[in-house]
DRENFITI-852152 format. One record per residue: x, y, z of N, C-alpha, C in turn. Coordinates in pm, whole numbers, plus 50000, padded with zeros to 5 digits. Layout:
// DRENFITI-852152
   nc1   nc2   nc3  cac1  cac2  cac3   cc1   cc2   cc3
     X     Y     Z     X     Y     Z     X     Y     Z
...
END
This chain:
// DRENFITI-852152
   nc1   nc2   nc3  cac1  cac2  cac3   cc1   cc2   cc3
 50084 49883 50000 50000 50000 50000 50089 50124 50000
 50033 50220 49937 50119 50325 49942 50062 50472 49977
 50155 50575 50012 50062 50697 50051 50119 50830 49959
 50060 50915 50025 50053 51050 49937 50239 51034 49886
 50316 51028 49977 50413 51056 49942 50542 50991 49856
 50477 50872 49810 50579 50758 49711 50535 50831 49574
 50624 50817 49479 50628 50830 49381 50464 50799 49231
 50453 50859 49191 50334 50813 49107 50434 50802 48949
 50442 50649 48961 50571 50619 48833 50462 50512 48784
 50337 50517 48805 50214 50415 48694 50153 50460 48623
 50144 50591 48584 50100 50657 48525 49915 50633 48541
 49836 50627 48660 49708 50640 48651 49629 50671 48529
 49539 50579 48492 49448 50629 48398 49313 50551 48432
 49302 50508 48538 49158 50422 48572 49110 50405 48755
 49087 50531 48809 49083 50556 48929 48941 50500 48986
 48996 50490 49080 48823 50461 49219 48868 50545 49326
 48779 50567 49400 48784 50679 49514 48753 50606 49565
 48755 50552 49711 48736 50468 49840 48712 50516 49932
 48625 50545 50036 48592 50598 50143 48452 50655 50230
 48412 50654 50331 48307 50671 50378 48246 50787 50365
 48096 50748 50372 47983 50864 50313 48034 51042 50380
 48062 51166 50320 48126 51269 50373 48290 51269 50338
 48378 51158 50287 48499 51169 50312 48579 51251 50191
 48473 51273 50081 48500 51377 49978 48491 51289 49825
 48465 51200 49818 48489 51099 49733 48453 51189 49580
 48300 51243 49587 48311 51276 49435 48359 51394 49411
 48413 51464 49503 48441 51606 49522 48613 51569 49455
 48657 51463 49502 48800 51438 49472 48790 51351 49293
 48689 51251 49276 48678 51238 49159 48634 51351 49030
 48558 51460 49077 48557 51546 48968 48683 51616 48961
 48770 51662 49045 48880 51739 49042 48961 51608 48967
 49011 51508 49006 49095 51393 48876 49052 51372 48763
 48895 51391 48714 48869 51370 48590 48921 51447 48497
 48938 51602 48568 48947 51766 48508 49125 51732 48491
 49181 51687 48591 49348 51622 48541 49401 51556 48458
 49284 51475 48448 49322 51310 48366 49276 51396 48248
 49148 51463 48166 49091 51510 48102 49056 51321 48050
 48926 51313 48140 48867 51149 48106 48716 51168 48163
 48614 51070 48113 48507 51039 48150 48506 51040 48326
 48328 51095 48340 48368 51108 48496 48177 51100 48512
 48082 50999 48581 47955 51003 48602 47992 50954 48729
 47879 51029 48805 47909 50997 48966 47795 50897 48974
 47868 50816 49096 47832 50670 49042 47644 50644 49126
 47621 50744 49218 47503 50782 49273 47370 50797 49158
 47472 50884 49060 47350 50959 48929 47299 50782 48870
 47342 50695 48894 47373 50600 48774 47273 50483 48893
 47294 50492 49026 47253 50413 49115 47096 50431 49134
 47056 50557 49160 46964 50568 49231 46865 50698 49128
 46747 50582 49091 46649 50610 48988 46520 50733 49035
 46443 50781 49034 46300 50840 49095 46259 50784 49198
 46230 50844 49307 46178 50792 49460 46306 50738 49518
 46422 50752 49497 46531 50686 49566 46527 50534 49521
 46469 50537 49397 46472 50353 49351 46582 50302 49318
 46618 50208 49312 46753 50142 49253 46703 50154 49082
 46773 50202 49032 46805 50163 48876 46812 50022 48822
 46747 49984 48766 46746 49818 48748 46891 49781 48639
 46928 49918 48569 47051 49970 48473 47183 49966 48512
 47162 49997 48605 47274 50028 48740 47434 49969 48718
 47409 49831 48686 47553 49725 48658 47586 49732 48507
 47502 49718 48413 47545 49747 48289 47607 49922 48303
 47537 50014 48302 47546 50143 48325 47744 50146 48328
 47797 50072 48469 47871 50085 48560 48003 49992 48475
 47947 49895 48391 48017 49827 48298 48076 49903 48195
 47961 49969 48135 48000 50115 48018 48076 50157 48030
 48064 50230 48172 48126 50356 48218 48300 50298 48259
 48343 50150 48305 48455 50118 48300 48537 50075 48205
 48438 50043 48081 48498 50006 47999 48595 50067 47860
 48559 50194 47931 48675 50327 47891 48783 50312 47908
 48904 50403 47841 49017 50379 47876 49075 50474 47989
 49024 50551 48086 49039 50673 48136 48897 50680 48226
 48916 50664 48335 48786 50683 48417 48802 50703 48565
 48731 50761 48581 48716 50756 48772 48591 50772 48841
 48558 50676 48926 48468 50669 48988 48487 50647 49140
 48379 50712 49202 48330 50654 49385 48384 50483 49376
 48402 50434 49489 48403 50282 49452 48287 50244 49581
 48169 50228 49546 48060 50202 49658 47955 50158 49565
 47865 50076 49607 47787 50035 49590 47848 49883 49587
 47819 49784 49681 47870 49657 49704 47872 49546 49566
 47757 49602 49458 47716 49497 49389 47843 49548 49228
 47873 49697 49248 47932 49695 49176 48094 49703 49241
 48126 49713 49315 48224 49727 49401 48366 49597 49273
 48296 49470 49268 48406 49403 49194 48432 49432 49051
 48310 49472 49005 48304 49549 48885 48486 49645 48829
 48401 49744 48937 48539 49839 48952 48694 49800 48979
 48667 49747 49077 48845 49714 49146 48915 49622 49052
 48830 49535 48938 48876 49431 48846 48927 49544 48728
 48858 49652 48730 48956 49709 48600 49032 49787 48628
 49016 49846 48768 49102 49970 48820 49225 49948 48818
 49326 50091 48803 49460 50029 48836 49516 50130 48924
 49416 50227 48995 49485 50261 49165 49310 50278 49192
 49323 50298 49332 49236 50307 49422 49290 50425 49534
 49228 50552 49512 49258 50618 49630 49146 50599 49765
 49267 50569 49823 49116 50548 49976 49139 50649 50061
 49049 50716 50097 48981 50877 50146 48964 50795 50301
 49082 50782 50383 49086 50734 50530 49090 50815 50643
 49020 50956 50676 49009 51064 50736 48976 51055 50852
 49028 51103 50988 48966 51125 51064 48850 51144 51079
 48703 51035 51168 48587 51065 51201 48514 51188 51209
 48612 51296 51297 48589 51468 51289 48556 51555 51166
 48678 51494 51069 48678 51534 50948 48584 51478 50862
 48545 51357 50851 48470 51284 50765 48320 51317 50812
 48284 51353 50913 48147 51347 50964 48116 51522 50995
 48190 51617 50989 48167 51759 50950 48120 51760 50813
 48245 51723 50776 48164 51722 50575 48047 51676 50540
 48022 51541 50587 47890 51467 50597 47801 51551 50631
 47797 51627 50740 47681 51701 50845 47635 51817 50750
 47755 51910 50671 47753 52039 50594 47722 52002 50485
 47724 51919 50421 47663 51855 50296 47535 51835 50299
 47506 51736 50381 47371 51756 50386 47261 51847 50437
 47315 51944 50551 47232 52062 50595 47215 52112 50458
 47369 52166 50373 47321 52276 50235 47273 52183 50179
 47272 52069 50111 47158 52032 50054 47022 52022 50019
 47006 52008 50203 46846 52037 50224 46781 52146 50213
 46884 52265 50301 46816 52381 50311 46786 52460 50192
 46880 52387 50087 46908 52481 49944 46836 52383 49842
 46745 52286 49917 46687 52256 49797 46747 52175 49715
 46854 52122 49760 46935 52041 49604 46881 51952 49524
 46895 51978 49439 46815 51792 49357 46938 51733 49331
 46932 51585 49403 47065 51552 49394 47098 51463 49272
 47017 51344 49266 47000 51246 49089 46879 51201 49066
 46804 51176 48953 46683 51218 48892 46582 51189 48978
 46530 51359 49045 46426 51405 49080 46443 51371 49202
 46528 51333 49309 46587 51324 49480 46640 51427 49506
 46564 51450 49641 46619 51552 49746 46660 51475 49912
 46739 51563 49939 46765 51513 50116 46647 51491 50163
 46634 51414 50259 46530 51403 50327 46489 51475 50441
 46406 51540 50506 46389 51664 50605 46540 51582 50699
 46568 51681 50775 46682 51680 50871 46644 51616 51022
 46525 51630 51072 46469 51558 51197 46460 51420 51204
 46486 51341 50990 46442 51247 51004 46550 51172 51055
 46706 51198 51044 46759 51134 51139 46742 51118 51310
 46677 51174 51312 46643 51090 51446 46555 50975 51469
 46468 50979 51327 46425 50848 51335 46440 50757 51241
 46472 50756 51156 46567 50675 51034 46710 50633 51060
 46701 50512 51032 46820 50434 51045 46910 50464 50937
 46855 50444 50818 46940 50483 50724 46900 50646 50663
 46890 50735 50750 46972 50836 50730 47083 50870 50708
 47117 50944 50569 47263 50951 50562 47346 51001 50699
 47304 51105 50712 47367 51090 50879 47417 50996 50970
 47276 50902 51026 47309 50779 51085 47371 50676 51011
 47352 50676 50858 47438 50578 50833 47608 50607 50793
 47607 50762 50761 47752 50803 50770 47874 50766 50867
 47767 50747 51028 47850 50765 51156 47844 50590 51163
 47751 50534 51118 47749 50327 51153 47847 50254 51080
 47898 50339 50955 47965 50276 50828 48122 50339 50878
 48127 50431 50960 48283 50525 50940 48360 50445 50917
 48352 50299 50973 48533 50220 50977 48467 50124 50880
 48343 50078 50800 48364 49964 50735 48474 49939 50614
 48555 50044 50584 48644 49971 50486 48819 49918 50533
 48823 50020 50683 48942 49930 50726 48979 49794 50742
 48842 49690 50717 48941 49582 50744 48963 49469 50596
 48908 49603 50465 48914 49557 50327 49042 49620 50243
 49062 49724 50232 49142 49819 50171 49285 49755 50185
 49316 49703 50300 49459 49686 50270 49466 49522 50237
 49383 49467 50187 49372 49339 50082 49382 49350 50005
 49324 49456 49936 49299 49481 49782 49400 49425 49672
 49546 49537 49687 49663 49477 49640 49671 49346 49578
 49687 49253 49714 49709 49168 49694 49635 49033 49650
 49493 49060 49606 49385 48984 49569 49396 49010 49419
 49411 49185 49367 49414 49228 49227 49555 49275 49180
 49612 49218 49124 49743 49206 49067 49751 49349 49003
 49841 49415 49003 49888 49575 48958 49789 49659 48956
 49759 49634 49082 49602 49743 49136 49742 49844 49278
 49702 49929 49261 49779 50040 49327 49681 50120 49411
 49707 50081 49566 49620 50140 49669 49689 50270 49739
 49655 50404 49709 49732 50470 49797 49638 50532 49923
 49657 50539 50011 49622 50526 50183 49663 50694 50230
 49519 50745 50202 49525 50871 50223 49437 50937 50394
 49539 50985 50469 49498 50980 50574 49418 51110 50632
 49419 51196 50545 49426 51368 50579 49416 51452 50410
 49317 51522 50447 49319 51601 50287 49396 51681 50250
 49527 51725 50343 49609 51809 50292 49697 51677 50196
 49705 51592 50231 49796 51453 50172 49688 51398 50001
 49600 51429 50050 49544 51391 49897 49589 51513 49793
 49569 51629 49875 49600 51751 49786 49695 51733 49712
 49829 51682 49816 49974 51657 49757 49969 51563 49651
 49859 51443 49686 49898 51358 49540 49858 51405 49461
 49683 51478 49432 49625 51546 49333 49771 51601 49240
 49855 51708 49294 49935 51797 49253 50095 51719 49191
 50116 51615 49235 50182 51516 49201 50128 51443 49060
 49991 51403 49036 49957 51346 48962 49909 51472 48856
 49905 51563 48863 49901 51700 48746 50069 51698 48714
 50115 51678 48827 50287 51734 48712 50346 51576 48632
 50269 51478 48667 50342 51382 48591 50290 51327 48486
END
């Protein structure tokens, strides 16, 4: 596994973002697409149909969209999860402090709501009280999920042959690779 600060001598051209709900994932995939100058659909728009339905499209969709030569996507959604990591050839994982990961989470979704966002076809946040009674509120499920990928991420490697995990602990350290991977 590697971090912000080893060398980027693979020349990336097929990224996944890794990390829990708030940890910046598509915020960091639109800024690499604009680097790479490559295809970039956030993988939510593609997931989740009218009324918060699943897309019945969803895996083909997600097939398309990898089967580019140049791509980056969220890496979430469990069903497509092998999809991705089978063609990827790095994986940045967005491993942030709880503080950090669950502010973003909290400010995301307040402006969302309060501003009305439409987030993918025809979904909005759901009122803000409802975390207190919804389980899967992004909220509540932001704070239940924080550690589920620590005890996957540092397998990866070694399950997918010249798959390149770099282990990003802090967003000033992603910044550095972002800026690393523009000069090379």
């Amino acid at each position: 596994m590697l971090n912000a600060d080893d060398t980027i001598s693979w020349g990336p051209k097929r990224i996944a973002v890794a990390g829990v709900s708030g940890s910046g994932k598509t915020t960091l995939c639109d800024e690499l697409a604009e680097v790479l100058r490559c295809g970039r659909v956030e993988l939510d728009s593609l997931y989740h149909g009218p009324n918060w339905t699943p897309r019945e499209t969803f895996l083909e969709d997600v097939e398309g969209l990898i089967s580019a030569p140049c791509w980056v996507v969220e890496l979430q959604y469990r069903e497509a999860r092998p999809l991705i990591v089978s063609r990827a050839d790095t994986i940045l994982w967005l491993d942030y402090p709880t503080r950090i990961q669950m502010t973003r989470l909290i400010r995301r979704t307040v402006r969302r709501r309060l501003q009305r966002e439409e987030l993918w076809n025809g979904n909005y946040e759901p009122p803000l009280w409802k975390a207190l009674i919804d389980e899967d509120h992004i909220l509540r499920w932001g704070w239940r999920t924080r550690k589920k990928l620590k005890p996957v991420m540092p397998t990866l490697e070694g399950r997918f042959p010249g798959l390149h995990v770099v282990h990003l602990t802090h967003p000033s350290q992603t910044s550095r690779w972002v800026r690393a991977l523009a000069r090379s």
